[in-house]
C-alpha positions in Angstrom: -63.6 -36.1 28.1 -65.8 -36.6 31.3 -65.0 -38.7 33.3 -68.1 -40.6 36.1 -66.5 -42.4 38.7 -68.4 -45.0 39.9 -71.0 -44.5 37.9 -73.3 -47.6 36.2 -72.9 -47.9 32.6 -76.9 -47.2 32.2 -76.9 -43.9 34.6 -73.6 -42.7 32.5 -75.5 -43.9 29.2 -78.2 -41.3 30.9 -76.3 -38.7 31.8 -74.8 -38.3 28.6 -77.8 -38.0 26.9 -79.2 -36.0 28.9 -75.9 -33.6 28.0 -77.1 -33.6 24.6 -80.2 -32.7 25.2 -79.0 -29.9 27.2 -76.5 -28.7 24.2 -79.2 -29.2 21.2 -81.5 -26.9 23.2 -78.7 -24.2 23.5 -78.2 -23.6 19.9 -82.6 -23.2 19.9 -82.1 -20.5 23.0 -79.4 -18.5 21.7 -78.7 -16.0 18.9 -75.6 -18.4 16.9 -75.5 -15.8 14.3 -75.5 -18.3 11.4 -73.4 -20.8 13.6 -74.3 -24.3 14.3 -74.0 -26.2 18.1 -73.5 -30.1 17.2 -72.5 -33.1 20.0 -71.2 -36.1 19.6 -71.1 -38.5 22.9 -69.0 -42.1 22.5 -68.8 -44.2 26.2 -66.4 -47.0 27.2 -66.2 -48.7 30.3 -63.1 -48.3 32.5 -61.6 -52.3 33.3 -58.6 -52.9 35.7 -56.5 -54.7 32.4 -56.5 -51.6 30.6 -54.1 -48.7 31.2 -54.6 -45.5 30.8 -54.1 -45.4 26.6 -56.1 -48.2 26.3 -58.8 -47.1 28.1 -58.7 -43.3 25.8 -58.5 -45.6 22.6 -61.4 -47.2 23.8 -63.2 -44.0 24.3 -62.1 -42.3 20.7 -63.5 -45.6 18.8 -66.8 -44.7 20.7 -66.9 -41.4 20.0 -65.9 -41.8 16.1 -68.5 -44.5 16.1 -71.2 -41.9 17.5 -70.3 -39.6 14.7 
């Protein structure tokens, strides 16, 4: 989980796929040995009714949606 205080929704859309990026290009610079590098980003938006659980259920629906 990352977390991007204060961030806008579009610059943390950004930022994670720029992360991607950044993973998918390991796997092309580096000997895996038969292994495979995958990523999967999901992103929710933090709002003061939701607590804590809430706002991790929120981000695991995300995530199993960008799967």
């Amino acid at each position: 989980m990352i977390a991007l205080p204060h961030t806008r929704i579009n610059d943390a859309v950004q930022t994670l796929e720029n992360l991607c990026q950044k993973v998918r290009g390991l796997s092309d610079n580096m000997d895996m040995d038969g292994l495979s590098l995958s990523i999967s980003c999901g992103i929710t938006r933090h709002d003061a009714k939701f607590n804590m659980n809430e706002l991790l259920a929120q981000a695991d629906h995300a995530l199993y949606q960008a799967k």
